[in-house]
Residue, then its C-alpha position, 0 to 999 in steps of 0.5 A: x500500500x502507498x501513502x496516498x495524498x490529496x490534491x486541492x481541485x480547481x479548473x480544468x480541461x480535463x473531463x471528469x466521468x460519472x455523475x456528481x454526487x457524495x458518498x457519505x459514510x460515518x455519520x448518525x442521523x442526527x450528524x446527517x441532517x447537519x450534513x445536508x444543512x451544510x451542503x444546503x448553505x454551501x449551495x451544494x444542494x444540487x449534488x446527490x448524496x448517499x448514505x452509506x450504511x452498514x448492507x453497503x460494505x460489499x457494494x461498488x461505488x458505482x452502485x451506489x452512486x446511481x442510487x436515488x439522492x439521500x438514500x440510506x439516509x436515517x438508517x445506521x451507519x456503516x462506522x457504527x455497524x462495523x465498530x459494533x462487529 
């Protein structure tokens, strides 16, 4: 495994494949509404959001970006499910 690093993006001419959305993982409901209000004053209230819960560990991001906005939103999740394992 290598160290991985991030990048800040801004611009650019290259195109970026799939559609804009967030996976969320880690968070309760109550740390999920904060969420969405955050992306709501941030005007990133146009982006489709998932939320990962713990049934998702197995899934591949391409599933679970096409899902429906807010989906898994309310339930348990994945970081609680899998610290409870």
């Amino acid at each position: 495994m290598t160290k991985g690093t991030f990048k800040k993006l801004g611009e650019s001419t290259k195109p970026m494949y799939g559609p804009r959305a967030l996976l969320v993982c880690g968070f309760t409901p109550l740390e999920q509404e904060k969420v969405m209000k955050l992306l709501n004053n941030i005007q990133f209230a146009d982006i489709s959001v998932t939320f990962a819960t713990a049934e998702d560990a197995d899934q591949h991001l391409d599933e679970l970006f096409t899902r429906p906005d807010q989906s898994g939103r309310n339930d348990e999740c994945l970081n609680e499910q899998m610290s409870m394992k």
